[in-house]
C-alpha positions in Angstrom: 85.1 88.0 75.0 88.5 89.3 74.3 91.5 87.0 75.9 94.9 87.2 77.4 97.8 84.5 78.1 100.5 84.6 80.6 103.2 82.2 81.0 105.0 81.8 84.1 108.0 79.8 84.4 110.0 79.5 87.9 113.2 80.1 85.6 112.5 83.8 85.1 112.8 84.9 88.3 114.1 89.3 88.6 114.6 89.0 92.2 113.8 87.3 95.7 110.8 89.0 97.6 111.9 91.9 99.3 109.5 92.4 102.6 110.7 95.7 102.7 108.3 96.7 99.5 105.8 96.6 102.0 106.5 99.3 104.0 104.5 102.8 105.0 104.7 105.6 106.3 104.3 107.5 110.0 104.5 111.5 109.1 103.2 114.0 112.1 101.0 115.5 109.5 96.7 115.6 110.2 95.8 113.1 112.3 98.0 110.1 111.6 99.6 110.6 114.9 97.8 112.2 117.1 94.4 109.8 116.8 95.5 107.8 114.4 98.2 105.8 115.6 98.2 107.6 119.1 95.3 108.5 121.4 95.7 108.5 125.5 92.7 108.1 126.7 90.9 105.5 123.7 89.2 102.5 125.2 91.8 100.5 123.2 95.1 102.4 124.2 97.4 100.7 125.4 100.1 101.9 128.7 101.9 104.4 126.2 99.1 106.1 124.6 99.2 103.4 121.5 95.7 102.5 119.8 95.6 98.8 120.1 93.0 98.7 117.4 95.6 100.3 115.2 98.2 98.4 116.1 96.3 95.4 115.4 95.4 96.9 111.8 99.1 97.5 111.1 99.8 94.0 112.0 97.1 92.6 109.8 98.6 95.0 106.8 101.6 93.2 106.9 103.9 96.4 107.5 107.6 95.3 107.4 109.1 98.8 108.0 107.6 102.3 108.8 109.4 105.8 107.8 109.0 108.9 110.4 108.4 111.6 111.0 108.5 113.1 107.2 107.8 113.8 104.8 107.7 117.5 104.4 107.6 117.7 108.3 111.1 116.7 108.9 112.6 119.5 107.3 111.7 121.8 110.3 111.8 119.2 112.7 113.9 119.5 116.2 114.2 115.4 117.1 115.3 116.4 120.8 112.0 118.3 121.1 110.5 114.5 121.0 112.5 113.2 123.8 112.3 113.1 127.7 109.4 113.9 130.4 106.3 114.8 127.9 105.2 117.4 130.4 108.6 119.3 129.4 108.2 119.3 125.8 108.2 122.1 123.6 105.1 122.8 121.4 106.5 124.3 117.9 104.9 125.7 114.7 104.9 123.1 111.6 105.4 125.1 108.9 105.3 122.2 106.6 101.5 121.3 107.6 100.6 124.7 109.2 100.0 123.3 112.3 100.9 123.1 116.1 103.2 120.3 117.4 102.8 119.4 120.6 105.8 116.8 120.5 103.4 114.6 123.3 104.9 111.6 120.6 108.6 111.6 119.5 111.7 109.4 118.9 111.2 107.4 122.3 107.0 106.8 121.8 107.9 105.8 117.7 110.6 103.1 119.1 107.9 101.5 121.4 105.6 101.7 119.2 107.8 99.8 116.3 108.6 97.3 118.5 104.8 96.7 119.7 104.0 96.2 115.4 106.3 94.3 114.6 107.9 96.9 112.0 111.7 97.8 111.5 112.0 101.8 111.9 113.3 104.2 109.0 114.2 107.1 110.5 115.0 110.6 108.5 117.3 113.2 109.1 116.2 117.3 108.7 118.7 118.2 105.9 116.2 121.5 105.8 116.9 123.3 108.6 119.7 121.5 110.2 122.5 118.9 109.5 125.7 117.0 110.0 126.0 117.8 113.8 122.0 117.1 114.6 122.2 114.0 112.4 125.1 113.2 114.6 123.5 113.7 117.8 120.6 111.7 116.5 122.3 108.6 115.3 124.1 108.5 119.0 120.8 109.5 120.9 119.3 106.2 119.0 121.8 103.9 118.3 124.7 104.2 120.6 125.4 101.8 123.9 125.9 103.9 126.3 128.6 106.0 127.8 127.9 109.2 126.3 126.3 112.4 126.8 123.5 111.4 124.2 123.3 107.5 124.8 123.1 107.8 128.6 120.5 110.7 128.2 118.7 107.9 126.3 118.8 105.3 128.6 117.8 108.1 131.4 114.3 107.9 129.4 113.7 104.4 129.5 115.1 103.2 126.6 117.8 100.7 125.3 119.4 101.2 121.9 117.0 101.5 119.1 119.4 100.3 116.8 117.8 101.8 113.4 119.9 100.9 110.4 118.0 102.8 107.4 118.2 106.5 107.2 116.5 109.2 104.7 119.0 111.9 104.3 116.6 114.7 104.2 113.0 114.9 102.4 111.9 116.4 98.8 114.5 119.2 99.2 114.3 119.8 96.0 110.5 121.1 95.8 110.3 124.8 96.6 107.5 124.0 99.2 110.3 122.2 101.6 111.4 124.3 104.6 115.4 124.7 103.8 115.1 124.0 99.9 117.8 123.2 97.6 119.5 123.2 94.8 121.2 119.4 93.5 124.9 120.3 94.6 123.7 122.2 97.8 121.6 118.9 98.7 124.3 116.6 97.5 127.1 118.2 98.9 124.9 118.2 102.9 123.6 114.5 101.7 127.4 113.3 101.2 129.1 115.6 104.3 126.5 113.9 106.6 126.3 110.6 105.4 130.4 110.5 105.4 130.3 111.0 109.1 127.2 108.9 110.0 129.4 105.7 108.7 132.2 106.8 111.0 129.8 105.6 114.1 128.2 102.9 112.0 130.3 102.0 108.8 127.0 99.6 108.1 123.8 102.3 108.2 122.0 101.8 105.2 121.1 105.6 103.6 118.6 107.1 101.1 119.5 110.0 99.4 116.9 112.2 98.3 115.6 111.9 94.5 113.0 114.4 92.8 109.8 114.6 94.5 107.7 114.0 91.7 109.1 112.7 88.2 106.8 115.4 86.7 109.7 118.4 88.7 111.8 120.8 86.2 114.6 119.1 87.3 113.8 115.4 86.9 116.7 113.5 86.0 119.3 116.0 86.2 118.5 116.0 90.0 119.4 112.4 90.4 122.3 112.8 88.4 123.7 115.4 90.1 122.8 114.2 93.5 124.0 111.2 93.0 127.6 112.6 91.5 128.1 113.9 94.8 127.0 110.8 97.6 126.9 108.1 95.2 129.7 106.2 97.4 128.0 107.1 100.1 124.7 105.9 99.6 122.6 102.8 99.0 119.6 104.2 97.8 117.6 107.4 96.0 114.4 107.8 96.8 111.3 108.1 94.5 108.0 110.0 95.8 104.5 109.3 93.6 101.4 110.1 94.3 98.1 109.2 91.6 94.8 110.5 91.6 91.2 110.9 89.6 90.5 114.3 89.8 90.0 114.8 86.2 87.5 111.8 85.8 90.2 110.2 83.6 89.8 106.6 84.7 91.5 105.0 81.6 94.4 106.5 82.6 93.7 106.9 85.9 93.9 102.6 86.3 96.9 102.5 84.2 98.7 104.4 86.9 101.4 101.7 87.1 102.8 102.7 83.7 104.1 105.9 85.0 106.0 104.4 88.4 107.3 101.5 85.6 108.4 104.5 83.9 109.5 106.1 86.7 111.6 103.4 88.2 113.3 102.8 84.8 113.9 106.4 84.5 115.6 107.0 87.9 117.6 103.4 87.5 119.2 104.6 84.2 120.5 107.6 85.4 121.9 106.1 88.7 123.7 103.5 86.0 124.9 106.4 83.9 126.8 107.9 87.2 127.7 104.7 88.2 129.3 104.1 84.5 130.8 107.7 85.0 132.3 107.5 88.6 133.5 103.9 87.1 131.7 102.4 90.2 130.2 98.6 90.3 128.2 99.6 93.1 124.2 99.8 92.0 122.2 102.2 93.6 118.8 100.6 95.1 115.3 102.9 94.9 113.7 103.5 97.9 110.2 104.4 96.8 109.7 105.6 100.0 106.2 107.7 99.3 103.6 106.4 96.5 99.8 106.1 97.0 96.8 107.3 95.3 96.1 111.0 96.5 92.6 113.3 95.6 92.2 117.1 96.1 93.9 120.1 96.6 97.6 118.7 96.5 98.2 122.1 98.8 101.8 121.5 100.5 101.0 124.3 103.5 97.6 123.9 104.8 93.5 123.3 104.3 92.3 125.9 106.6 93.1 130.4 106.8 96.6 131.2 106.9 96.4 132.4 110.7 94.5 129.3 112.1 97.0 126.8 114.0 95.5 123.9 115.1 96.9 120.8 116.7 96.0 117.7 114.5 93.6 119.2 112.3 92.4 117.0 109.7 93.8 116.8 106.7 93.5 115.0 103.3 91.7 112.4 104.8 90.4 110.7 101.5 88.2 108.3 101.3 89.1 105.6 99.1 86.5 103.4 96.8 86.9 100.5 94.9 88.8 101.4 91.4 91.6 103.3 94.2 92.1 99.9 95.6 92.8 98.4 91.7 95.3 100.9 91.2 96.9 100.1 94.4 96.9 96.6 93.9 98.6 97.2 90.7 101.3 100.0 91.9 102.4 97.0 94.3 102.4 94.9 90.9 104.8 97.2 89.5 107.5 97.4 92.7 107.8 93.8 92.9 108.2 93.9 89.5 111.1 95.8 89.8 112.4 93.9 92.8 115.6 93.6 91.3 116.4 97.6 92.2 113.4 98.7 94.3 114.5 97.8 97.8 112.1 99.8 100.2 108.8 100.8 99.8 106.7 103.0 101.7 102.6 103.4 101.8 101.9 107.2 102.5 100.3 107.1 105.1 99.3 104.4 107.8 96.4 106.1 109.6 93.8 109.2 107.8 95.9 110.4 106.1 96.0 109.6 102.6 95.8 106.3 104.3 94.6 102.4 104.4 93.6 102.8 107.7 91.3 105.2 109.4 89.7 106.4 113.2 87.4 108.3 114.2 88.6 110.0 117.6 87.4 108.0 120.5 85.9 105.8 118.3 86.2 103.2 115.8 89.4 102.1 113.4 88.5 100.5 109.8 89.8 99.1 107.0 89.7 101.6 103.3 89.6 99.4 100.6 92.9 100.0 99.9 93.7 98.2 102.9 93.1 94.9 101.4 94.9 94.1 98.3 98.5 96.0 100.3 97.7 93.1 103.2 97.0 90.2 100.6 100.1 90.7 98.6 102.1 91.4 101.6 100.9 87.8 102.9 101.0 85.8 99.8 104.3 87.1 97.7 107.1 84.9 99.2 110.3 83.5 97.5 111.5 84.9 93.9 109.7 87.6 92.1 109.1 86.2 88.6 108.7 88.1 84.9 105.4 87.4 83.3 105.0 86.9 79.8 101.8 88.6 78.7 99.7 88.7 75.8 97.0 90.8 76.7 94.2 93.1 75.1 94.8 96.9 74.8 93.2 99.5 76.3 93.1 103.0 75.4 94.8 106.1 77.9 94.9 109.4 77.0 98.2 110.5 79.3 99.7 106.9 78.3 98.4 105.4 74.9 97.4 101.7 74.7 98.7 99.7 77.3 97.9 96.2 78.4 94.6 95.5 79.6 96.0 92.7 82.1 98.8 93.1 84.3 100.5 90.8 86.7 103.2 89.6 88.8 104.1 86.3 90.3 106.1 84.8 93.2 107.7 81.4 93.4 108.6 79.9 96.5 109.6 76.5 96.9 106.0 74.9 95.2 103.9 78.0 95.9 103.0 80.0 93.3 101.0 83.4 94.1 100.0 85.1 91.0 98.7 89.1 91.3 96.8 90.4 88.5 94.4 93.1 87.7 92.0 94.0 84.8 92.4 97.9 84.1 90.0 98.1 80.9 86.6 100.0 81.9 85.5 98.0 79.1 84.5 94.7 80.4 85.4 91.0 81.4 88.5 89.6 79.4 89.2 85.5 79.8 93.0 85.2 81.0 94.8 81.9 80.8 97.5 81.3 82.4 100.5 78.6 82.0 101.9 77.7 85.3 102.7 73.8 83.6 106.5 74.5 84.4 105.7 75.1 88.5 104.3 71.6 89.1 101.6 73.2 91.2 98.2 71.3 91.1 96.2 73.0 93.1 94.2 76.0 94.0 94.9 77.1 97.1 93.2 80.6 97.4 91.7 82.8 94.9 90.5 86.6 96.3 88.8 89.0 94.1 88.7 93.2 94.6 85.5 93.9 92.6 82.0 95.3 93.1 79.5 96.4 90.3 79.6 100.2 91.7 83.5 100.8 91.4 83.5 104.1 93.3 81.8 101.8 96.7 83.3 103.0 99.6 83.7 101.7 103.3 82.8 104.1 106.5 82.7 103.9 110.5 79.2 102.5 109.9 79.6 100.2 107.1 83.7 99.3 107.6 83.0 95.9 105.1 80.7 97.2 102.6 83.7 96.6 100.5 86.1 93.6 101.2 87.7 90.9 99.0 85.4 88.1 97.8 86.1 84.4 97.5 86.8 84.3 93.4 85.6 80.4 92.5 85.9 81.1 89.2 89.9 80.4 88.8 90.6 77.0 88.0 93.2 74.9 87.4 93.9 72.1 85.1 96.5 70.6 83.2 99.3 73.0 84.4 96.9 76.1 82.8 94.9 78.5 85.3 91.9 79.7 83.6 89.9 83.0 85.4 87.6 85.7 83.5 88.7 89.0 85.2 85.4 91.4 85.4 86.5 95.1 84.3 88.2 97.8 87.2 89.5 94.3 89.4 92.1 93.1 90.9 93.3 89.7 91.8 95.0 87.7 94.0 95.6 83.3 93.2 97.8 81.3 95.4 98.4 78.3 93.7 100.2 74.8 95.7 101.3 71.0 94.9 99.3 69.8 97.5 
């Protein structure tokens, strides 16, 4: 049986557990709204309309912070149409998902909502259609005292300030699908004008600037750069959007996914360096991978049904997610807290159908994908300091990315608690891992869960919502300051490890 060794030493830590890496993603887009997280009416809503099934789900996910409303929808978005009586709401076209908008959930229903999960709101700004004045008017809608036009219009509704600190300064203008799209200097110049006057309300807002939407864009890299010449001051973070899929039947490369966001990552932090080194700047620019998940199908930006059908909440991309998607999501997590040193918020797209961990049917039943499960294990487990593992793995064979490790992991170190994540991304078969954890003094295992089945497309539905779930992995011992585990082919893995 080929092998693999990894050493982990509490000495080489990158950086202390972020709980922001475990954020997602609210977009009015399908039904992740309106059914998803929202349903009036649903034997489990709550007073406001809120799915208490859901809410329970996000809970047990281990969401730290939530981005809203887009996404592509933003860009055409009017906030105020979100506010107020819902009987005097506006219903709008989306352009962005070919849709109707009823606006029945908004700005007020998101901050209730947030507060009922648990979850810190991210809130972004339409930079398409719209700018520096309605970013303005936002900020003081949400965030202000009281005393104002806006603020006291607020509190008219019911609601105290909202007090969100971390902005998106627009959404993927630069793909030609975005309502309002850019080029760099048009988008950084808007990016820098808006966030420049944002700070003189609240000089301590913490704002994303917009990155490419996909590192596979024309103008990858020259984007950032030039973005980033203009707000770089003025910003904590560029974003990074990625989004992996099967279509091709390529599995190979398909679970070595997390080589292109390492790759990614790298890519976008060198460039933000490079300015930095330019503008002769100590300030480091944080990513906010604020969009990343494994995505199937038509990748259409507009709409799944004929061009003059407007429907309100139609489905869309609702994908149904097996057991090698939840490997590759275990491992995407892998590589953000790897890169916990410069990645400080992450975001799942999307919370509820679409494209998402969790799914309803309307009027009936929430469940778990099996996505859902290794996003809520790591979120419980990873605690402390992120540490760099030393591996010696097996290869394995891609086609998009040449050999790469067969093993991948990350651990976590916090204060005699180890919690080791690795997966197994060879289609090949079983490889024995050993791993040294002699230097953490831990002694015992604490938990060991397992994401495998011997049919790695299995699936989980409204009728059988734990067909797939994590199993009990017995197999990982411990002894003499070396874990030993066999890690079965297409897995992923999850050891806490304790002195007690």
């Amino acid at each position: 049986m080929p092998a693999a060794t990894l050493i982990i030493d509490p000495a080489f830590t990158i950086a202390p557990v972020n709980r922001r890496t475990f954020g997602t993603f609210v977009e009015h887009m399908g039904r992740c709204v309106y059914t998803g997280i929202y349903e009036p009416g649903h034997a489990t809503a709550d007073e406001d309309g809120f799915r208490k099934d859901v809410l329970e789900l996000t809970r047990e996910l281990g969401v730290s912070v939530v981005r809203y409303p887009g996404g592509n929808f933003v860009s055409g978005y009017r906030w105020e149409d979100g506010v107020g009586p819902r009987d005097e709401r506006p219903r709008r076209l989306d352009l962005a998902w070919h849709s109707i908008e009823t606006n029945e959930f908004g700005l007020d229903e998101f901050s209730r909502w947030c507060a009922k999960a648990g979850v810190e709101p991210m809130m972004a700004l339409n930079l398409g259609t719209r700018g520096v004045q309605e970013a303005l008017d936002l900020l003081e809608y949400s965030n202000h005292p009281g005393g104002t036009a806006l603020s006291d219009l607020r509190e008219q509704h019911g609601g105290a300030p909202y007090g969100i600190k971390l902005w998106c300064l627009g959404n993927e203008l630069d793909g030609p699908w975005q309502v309002g799209h850019k080029t760099p200097t048009e988008y950084g110049r808007l990016a820098a004008e808006t966030a420049r006057v944002m700070r003189m309300v609240e000089p301590d807002l913490e704002l994303v600037a917009c990155g490419s939407s996909s590192s596979r864009m024309p103008l990858f890299g020259t984007w950032e750069r030039d973005v980033l010449r203009e707000t770089y001051e003025f910003v904590e973070y560029i974003s990074c959007h990625a989004y992996y899929g099967n279509d091709d039947g390529d599995t190979d490369s398909f679970l070595a996914s997390a080589v292109n966001m390492d790759r990614f990552i790298e890519s976008v932090v060198a460039t933000a360096d490079h300015v930095g080194a330019e503008l002769k700047s100590s300030k480091k620019i944080g990513i906010s991978f604020d969009e990343w998940n494994v995505w199937y199908g038509d990748r259409s930006r507009r709409t799944d049904g004929p061009h003059d059908q407007w429907e309100v909440a139609p489905r869309r991309i609702e994908d149904e997610y097996n057991v090698t998607d939840a490997v590759v999501v275990g491992n995407l997590l892998i590589s953000l807290l790897r890169h916990s040193d410069r990645v400080g918020v992450a975001c799942l797209a999307q919370l509820a159908n679409v494209i998402a961990p969790i799914m309803t049917e309307p009027g009936g039943p929430a469940w778990r994908q099996p996505t859902f499960h290794p996003f809520a294990i790591t979120s419980r487990l990873a605690a402390g300091q992120v540490l760099r593992v030393e591996t010696d793995s097996p290869l394995t064979t891609t086609d998009k990315y040449g050999d790469v490790a067969a093993i991948d992991a990350v651990a976590t170190y916090d204060d005699g608690k180890v919690a080791i994540f690795a997966v197994n991304r060879s289609t090949d078969g079983p490889i024995e891992v050993t791993i040294d954890v002699s230097r953490t003094g831990v002694t015992t295992v604490a938990e060991a869960l397992i994401m495998h089945n011997e049919d790695p497309l299995a699936t989980n539905s409204a009728t059988d919502p734990d067909h797939v779930v994590p199993q009990q992995f017995d197999a990982a011992k411990l002894a003499d300051g070396k874990l030993t585990v066999t890690l079965p082919a297409i897995s992923w893995t999850a050891v806490s490890l304790s002195t007690d």
